[in-house]
C-alpha positions as CSV (number, residue, x, y, z in Angstrom):
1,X,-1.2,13.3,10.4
2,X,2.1,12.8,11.5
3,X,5.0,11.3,8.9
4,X,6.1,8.1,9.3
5,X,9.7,7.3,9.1
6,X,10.7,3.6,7.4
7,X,11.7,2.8,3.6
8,X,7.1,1.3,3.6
9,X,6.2,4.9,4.7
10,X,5.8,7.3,2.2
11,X,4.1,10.3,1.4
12,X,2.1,10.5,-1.7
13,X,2.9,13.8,-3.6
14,X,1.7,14.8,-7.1
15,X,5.4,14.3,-8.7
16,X,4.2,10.7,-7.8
17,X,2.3,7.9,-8.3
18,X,-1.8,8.8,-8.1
19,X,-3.4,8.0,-5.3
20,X,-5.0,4.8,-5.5
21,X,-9.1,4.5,-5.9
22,X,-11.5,1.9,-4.9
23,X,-10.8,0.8,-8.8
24,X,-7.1,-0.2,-7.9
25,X,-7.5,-4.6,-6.9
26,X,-5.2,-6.5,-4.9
27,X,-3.5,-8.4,-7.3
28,X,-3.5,-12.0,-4.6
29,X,-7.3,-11.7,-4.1
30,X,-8.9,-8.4,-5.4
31,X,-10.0,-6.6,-2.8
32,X,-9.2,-3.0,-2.6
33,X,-5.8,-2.2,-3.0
34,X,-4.0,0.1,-0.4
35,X,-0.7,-0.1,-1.5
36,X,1.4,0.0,-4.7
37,X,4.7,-1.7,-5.3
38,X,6.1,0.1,-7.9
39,X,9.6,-2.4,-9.3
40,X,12.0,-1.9,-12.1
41,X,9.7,-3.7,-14.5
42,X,6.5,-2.7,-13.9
43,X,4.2,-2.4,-10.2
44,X,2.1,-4.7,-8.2
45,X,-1.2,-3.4,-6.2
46,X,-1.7,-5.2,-2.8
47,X,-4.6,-5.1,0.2
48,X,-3.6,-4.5,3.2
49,X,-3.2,-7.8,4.4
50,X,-1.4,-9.1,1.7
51,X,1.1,-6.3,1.3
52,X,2.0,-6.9,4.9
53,X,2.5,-10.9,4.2
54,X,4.8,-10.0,1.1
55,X,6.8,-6.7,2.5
56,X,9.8,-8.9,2.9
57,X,9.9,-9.9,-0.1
58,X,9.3,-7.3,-2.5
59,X,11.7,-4.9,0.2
60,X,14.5,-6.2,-1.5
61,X,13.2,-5.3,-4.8
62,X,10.9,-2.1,-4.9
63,X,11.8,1.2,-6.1
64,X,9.2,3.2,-4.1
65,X,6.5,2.1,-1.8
66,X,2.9,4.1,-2.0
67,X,1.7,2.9,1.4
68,X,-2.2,4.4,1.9
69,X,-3.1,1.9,4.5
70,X,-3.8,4.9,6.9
71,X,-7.0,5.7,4.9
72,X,-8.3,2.0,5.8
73,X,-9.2,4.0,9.9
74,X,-10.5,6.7,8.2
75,X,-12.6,5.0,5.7
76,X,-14.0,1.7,8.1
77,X,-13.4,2.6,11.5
78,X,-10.9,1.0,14.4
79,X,-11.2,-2.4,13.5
80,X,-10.0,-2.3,9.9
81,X,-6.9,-4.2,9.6
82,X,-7.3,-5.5,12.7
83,X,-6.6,-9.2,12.2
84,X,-3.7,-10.4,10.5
């Protein structure tokens, strides 16, 4: 897989957060969460979908961004994600 370049592209290394796990909830609606915001006082877990609508926002605030919104093709196929 190639890297991404982009402050919402990360790669995920063991000095790091954990991966996230099926166990991990959106914290707007609480599906699965794909990506972690981690901020100076404390993280937020968001879907897909949701971490796209707020990306603006927390940009300005995050300290890293675990982005595993990759596995969402490998996991359910080309139409994951595919509506906004």
């Amino acid at each position: 897989m190639k890297p991404r370049n982009g402050w919402f592209y990360v790669n995920v290394t063991a000095t790091m957060t954990a991966p996230l796990t099926a166990a991990d909830r959106c914290d707007r609606c609480n599906a699965q969460a794909y990506v972690r915001v981690v901020l100076p006082a404390g993280e937020l877990l968001f879907c897909a979908h949701h971490a796209r609508e707020h990306a603006p926002k927390f940009a300005e605030l995050a300290t890293h961004v675990q982005d595993e919104t990759d596995r969402l093709l490998a996991e359910h196929g080309a139409g994951a994600g595919a509506a906004s």
